[in-house]
C-alpha positions as CSV (number, residue, x, y, z in Angstrom):
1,X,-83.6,10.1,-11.6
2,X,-87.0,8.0,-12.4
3,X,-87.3,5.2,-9.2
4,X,-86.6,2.1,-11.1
5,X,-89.7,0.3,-9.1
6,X,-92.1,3.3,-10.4
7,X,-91.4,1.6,-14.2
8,X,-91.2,-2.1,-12.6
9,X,-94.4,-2.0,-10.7
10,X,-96.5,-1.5,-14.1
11,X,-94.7,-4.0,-15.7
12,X,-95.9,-6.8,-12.8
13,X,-99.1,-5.3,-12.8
14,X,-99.7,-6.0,-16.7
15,X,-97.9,-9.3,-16.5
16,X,-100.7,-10.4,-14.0
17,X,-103.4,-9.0,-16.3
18,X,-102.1,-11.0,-19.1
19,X,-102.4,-13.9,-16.6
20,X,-106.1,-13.4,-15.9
21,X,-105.8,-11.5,-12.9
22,X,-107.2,-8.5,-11.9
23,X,-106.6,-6.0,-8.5
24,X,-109.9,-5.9,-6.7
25,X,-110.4,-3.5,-3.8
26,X,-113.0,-4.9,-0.9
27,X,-114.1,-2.9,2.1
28,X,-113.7,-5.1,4.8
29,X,-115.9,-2.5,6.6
30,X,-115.9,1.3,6.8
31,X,-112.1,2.4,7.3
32,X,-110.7,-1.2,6.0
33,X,-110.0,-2.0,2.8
34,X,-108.1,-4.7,0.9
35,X,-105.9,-4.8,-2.4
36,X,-107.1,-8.5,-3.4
37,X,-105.5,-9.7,-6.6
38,X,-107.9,-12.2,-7.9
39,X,-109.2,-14.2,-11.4
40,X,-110.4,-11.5,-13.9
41,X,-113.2,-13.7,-13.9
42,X,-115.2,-16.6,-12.3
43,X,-113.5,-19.7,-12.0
44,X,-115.1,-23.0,-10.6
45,X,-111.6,-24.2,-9.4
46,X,-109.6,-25.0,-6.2
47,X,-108.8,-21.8,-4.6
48,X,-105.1,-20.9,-3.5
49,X,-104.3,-17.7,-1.7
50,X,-100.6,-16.7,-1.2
51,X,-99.8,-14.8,1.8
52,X,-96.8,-12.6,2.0
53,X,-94.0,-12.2,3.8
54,X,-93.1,-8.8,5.9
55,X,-90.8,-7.4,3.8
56,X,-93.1,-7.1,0.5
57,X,-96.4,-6.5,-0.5
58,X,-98.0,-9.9,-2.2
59,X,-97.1,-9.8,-5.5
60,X,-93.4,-8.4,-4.9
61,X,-93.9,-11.3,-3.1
62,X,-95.4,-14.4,-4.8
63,X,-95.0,-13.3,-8.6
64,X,-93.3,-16.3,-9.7
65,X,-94.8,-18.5,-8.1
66,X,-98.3,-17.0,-9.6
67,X,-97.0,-17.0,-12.6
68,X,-96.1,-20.6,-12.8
69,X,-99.4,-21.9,-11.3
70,X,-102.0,-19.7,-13.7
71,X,-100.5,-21.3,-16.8
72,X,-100.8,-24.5,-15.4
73,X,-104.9,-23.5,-15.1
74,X,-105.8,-26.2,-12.0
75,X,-106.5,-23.2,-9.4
76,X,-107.8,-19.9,-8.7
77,X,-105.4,-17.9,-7.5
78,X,-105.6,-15.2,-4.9
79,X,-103.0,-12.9,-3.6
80,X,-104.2,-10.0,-0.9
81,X,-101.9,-7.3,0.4
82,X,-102.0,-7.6,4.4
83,X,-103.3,-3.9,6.3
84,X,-100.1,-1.5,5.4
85,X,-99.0,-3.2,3.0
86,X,-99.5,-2.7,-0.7
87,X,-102.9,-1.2,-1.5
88,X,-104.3,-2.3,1.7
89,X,-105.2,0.3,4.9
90,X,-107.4,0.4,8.2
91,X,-108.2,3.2,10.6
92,X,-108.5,0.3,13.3
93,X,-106.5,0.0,15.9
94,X,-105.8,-3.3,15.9
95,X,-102.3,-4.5,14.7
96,X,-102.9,-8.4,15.7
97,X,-102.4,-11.4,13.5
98,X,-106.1,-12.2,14.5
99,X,-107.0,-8.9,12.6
100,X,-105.0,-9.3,10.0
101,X,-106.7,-13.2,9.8
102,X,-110.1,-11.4,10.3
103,X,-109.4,-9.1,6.9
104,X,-108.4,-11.6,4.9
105,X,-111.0,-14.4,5.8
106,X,-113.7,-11.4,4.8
107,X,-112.2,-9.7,1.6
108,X,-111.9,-13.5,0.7
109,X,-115.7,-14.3,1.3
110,X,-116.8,-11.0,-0.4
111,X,-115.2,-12.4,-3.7
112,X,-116.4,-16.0,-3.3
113,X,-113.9,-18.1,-1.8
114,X,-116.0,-19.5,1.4
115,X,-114.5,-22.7,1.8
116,X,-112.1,-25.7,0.9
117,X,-108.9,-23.1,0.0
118,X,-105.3,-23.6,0.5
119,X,-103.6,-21.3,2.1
120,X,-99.9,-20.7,0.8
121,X,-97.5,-18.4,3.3
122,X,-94.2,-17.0,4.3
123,X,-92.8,-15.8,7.5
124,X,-95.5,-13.8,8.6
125,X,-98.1,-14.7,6.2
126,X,-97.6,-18.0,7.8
127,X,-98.5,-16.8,11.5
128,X,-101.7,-15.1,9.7
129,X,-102.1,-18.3,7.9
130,X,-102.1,-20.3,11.1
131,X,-104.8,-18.2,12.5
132,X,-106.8,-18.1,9.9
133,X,-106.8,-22.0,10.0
134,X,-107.5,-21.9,13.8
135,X,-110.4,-19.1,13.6
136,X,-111.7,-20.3,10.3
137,X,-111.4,-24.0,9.9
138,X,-114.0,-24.2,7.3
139,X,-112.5,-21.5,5.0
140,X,-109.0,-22.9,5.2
141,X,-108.8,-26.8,4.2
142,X,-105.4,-26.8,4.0
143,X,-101.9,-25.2,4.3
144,X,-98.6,-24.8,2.6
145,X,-96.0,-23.0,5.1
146,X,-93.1,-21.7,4.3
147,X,-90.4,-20.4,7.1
148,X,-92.6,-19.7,9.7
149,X,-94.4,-20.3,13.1
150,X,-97.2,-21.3,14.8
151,X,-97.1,-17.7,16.6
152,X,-94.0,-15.6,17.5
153,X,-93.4,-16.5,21.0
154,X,-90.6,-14.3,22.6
155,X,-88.5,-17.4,23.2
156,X,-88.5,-18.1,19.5
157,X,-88.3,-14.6,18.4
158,X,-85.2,-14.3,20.8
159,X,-83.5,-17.4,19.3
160,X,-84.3,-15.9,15.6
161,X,-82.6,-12.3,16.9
162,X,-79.6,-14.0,18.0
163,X,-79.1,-16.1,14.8
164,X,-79.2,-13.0,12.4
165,X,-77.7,-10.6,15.3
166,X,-80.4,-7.5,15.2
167,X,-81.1,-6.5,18.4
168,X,-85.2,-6.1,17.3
169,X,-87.7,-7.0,14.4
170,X,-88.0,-3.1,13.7
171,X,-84.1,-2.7,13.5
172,X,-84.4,-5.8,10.7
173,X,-87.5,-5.2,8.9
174,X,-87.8,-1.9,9.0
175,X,-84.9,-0.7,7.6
176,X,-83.9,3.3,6.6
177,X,-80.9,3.0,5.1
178,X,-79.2,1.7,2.3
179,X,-76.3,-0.5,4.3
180,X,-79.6,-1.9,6.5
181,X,-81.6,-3.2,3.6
182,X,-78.9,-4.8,2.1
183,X,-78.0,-6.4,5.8
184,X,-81.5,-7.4,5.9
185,X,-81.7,-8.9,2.9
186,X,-78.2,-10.5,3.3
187,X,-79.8,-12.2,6.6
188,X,-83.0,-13.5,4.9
189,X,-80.9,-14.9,2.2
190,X,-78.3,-18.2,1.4
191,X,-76.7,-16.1,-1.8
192,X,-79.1,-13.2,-3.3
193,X,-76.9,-11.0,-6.1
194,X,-76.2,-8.1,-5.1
195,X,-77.8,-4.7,-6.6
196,X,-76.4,-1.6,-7.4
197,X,-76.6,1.0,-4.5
198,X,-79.4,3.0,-6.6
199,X,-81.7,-0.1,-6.4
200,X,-81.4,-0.7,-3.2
201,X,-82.3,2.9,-2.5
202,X,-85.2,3.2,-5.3
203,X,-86.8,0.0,-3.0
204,X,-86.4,2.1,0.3
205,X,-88.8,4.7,-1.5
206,X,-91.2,2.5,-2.4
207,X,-91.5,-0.2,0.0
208,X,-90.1,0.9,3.5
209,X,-91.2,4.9,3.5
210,X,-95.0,4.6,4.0
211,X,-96.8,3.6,7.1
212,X,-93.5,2.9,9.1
213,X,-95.2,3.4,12.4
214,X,-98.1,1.5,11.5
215,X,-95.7,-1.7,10.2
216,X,-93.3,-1.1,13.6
217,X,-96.8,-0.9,15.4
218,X,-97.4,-4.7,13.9
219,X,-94.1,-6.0,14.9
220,X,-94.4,-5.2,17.9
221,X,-98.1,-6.8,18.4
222,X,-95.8,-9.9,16.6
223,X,-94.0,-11.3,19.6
224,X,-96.2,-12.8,22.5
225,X,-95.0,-14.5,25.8
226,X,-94.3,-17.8,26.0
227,X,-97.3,-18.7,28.6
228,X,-99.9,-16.8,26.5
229,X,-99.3,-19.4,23.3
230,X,-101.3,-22.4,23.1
231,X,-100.7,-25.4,20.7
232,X,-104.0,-25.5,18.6
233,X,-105.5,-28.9,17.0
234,X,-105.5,-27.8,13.5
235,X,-108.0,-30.0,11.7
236,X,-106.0,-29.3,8.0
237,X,-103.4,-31.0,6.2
238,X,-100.2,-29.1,6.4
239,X,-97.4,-28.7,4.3
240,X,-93.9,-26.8,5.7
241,X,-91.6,-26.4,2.4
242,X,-88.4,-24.5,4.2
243,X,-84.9,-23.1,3.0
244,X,-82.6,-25.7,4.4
245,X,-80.5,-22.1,5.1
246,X,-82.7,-20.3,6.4
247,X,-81.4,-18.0,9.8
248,X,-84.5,-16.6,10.7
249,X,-86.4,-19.7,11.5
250,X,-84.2,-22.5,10.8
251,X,-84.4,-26.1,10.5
252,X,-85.0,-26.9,14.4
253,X,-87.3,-24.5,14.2
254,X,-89.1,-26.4,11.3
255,X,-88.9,-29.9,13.3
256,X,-90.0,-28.3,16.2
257,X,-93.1,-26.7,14.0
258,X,-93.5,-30.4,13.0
259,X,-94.2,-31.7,16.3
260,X,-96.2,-29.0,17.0
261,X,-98.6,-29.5,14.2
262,X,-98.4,-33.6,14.6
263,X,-98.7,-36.3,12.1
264,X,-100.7,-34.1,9.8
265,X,-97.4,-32.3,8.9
266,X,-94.6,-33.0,6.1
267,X,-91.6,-31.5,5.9
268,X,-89.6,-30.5,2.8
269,X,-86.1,-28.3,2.5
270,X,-85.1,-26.6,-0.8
271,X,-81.0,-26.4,-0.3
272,X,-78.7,-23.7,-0.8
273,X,-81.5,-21.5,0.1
274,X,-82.6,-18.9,2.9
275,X,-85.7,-17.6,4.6
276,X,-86.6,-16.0,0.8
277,X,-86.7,-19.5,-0.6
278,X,-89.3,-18.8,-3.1
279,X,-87.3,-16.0,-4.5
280,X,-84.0,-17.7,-4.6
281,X,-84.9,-20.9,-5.9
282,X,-88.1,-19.9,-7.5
283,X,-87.8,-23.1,-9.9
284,X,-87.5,-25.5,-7.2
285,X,-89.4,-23.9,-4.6
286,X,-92.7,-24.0,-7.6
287,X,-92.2,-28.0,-8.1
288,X,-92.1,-28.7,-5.2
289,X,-95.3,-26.2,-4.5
290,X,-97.3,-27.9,-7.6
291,X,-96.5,-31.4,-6.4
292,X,-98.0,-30.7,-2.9
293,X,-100.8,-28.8,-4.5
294,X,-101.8,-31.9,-7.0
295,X,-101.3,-34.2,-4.1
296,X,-103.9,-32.1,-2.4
297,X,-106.6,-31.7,-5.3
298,X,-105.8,-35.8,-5.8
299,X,-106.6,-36.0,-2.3
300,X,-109.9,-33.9,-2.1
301,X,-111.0,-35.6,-5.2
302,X,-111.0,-39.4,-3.3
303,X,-112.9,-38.1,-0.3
């Protein structure tokens, strides 16, 4: 039987294509490359570069909301697959979120975008996101964060365990069967539909077979100690648009991001939606995401 995502994923690729974007593979260095969707051509317009989440690759991802924004014509969009993860590889080592930060900042720079951008990420594109601010303050002007954190501390990752009952990020994120994705997906989710069984199976294939150890490898670099995170002073304006459902990192968790960040920081929920806001309530979750990205440009445009 033909996987069903081996039809779908030429079908999203030519849907970008239409949409002026293009799959651009930069070597980060030898050993490192990037999968970097990006304008077909040269745009003299306010860069925006999705991050994804750690359950798909970028445009699995953020291909509604890339959708919506290129017809609108205001930004150049971006949308890089982290290291194992879509087209995207390293024989490095190093499974940090400062790595992952370094990759991006460099594939980003070797295709133009040096400065001003927004960055736009989920869940663990968020933690890269927040590094990336941190380490490159002049790249990254400002963010829009979606069910995340500042960095996964193990009190935080504990309290995020407990709320969705899996005993580790691997058992949740990595799943190998059938009954686990749907469990997984179930947990990241206020009211997904469910798929038939061959669907669920056909995305196993695709998306959770390859580079397993490498992905477990990352989860596991994920979580730090409690005493080895430090609060940084972000210099950006930061946006945290959340699933009012979310289990994962819910809405203390968002306050409490708040606080962190400090009066730089807004806080939005989308109801009757989970940690996969954007997918559940793409309609929604895109308004809201065009409003903060207009208030933004509107911003940058009186300074």
């Amino acid at each position: 039987m033909v996987n069903v995502f081996s039809i779908l994923n030429p079908i999203l690729h030519g849907l970008m294509k239409l949409a002026g974007m293009s799959p651009r593979r930069v070597e980060i260095e030898p050993g490192t490359v990037l999968n970097i969707w990006a304008p077909s051509k040269s745009l003299n317009k306010p860069a925006v570069v999705f991050l994804h989440g750690f359950a798909m690759d970028g445009i699995t991802t953020w291909l509604l909301q890339v959708l919506s924004l290129v017809r609108s014509s205001n930004y150049a969009i971006y949308v890089p697959d982290f290291v194992f993860f879509g087209g995207s590889v390293t024989d490095r080592a190093d499974r940090t979120v400062e790595f992952q930060s370094e990759c991006i900042a460099k594939g980003l720079r070797q295709l133009g975008v040096v400065e001003n951008c927004t960055l736009v990420g989920l869940s663990y594109g968020g933690m890269v996101g927040f590094k990336m601010a941190e380490m490159y303050p002049e790249l990254v002007k400002s963010m829009v964060v979606t069910c995340s954190v500042m960095a996964l501390t193990e009190s935080v990752s504990n309290a995020g365990l407990d709320r969705i009952g899996f005993p580790s990020w691997s058992d949740c994120l990595l799943p190998k069967t059938v009954k686990a994705l749907k469990i997984m997906f179930d947990s990241a989710s206020y009211n997904l539909p469910n798929l038939p069984n061959f669907v669920y199976k056909d995305i196993l294939e695709v998306m959770y077979n390859k580079y397993r150890k490498e992905r477990n490898e990352l989860l596991e670099a994920l979580v730090i100690s409690d005493e080895a995170f430090t609060i940084p002073r972000l210099p950006q304006k930061i946006h945290l648009l959340w699933g009012e459902n979310d289990l994962i990192f819910d809405m203390e968790t968002a306050r409490n991001l708040k606080e962190q960040v400090g009066e730089k920081a807004t806080l939005e929920a989308i109801e009757k939606a989970g940690h996969l806001v954007n997918i559940e309530r793409p309609c929604l979750y895109n308004t809201h995401l065009k409003q903060i990205l207009a208030s933004l440009q509107k911003n940058a445009q009186h300074n």
